[in-house]
N, C-alpha and C positions, 0 to 999 in steps of 0.2 A: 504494500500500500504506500500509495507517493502523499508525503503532506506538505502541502505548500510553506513556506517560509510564515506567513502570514497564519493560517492555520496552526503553524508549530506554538504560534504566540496563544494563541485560544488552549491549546493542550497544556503550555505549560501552567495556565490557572487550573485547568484541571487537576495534572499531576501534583500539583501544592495541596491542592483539598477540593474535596469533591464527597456528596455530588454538589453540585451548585445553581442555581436559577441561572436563566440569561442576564436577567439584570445586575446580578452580580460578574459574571464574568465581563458583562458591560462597564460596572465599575471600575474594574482592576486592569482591562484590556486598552480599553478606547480612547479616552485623553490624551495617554504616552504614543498613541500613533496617530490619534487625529483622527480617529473612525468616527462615524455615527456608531447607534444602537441598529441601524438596519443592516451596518459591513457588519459587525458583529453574530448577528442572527445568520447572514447570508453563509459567512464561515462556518457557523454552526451547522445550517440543514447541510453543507458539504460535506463536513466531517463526522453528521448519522448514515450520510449517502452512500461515503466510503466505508462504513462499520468502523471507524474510530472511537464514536463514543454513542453510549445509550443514552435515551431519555424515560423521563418514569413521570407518570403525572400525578401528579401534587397539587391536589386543589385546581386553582385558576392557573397551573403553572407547571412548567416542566422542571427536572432537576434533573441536570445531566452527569455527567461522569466517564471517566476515560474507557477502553475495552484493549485497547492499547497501553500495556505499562513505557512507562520513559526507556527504562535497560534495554528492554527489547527495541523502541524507534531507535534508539543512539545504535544501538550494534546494527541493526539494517542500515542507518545513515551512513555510518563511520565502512560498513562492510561494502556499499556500494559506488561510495568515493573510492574505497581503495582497489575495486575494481574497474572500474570507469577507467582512472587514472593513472593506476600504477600496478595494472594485471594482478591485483590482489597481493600485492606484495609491501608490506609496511615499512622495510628497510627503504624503498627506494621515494617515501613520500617522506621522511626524518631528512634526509638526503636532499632530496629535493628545496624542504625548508629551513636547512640551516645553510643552502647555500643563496635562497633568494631572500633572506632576511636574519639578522645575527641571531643568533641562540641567545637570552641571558643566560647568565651562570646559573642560576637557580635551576632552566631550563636542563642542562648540561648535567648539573647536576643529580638533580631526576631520572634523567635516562639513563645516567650512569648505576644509579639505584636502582631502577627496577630489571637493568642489565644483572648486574650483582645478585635480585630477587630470583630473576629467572635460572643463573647458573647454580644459585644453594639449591632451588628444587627440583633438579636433575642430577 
């Protein structure tokens, strides 16, 4: 399932807490990008359309909620960038970005640690 960048915004008030009214995802979503209540909704019926998230009805009101966990969208996101772009191969996307933008050291030093993580548990 493909979720637009804009959509990813509507999920991420889900994945925080849920279920939630529209009005409230409208709360949390829409100012910081300048949407109406009606981009909001419109993202919505997208994202029951795609089976992303349920709705349940509640009074005069629906209360939605994710069907998709975040772990799972990040590992499709992250798995289909690194095949897109680098035949599924993660060495050569680290590569790639520490030669078209500096590494911090913090950076460096992370990789260096979870290099380190990986070779104790083998």
């Amino acid at each position: 399932m493909r979720i637009s960048g804009a959509e990813s915004l509507v999920m991420e008030a889900l994945w925080g807490r849920s279920p939630l009214a529209a009005e409230d995802i409208v709360a949390e979503v829409a100012n910081p990008q300048g949407w109406t209540e009606a981009t909001v909704k419109s993202l919505l019926n997208r994202l029951l359309k795609k089976g992303a998230v349920a709705a349940e009805k509640d009074g005069r009101r629906f209360l939605y909620q994710p069907l998709v966990s975040r772990p799972d969208y990040v590992q499709a996101e992250s798995q289909g960038l690194l095949d897109r772009l680098f035949d599924g191969r993660l060495a050569p996307m680290v590569s790639h970005f520490s030669k078209r933008q500096a590494l911090s050291e913090q950076d460096i030093a992370e990789l260096r640690a979870l290099v380190e993580d990986l070779d104790n548990e083998r």
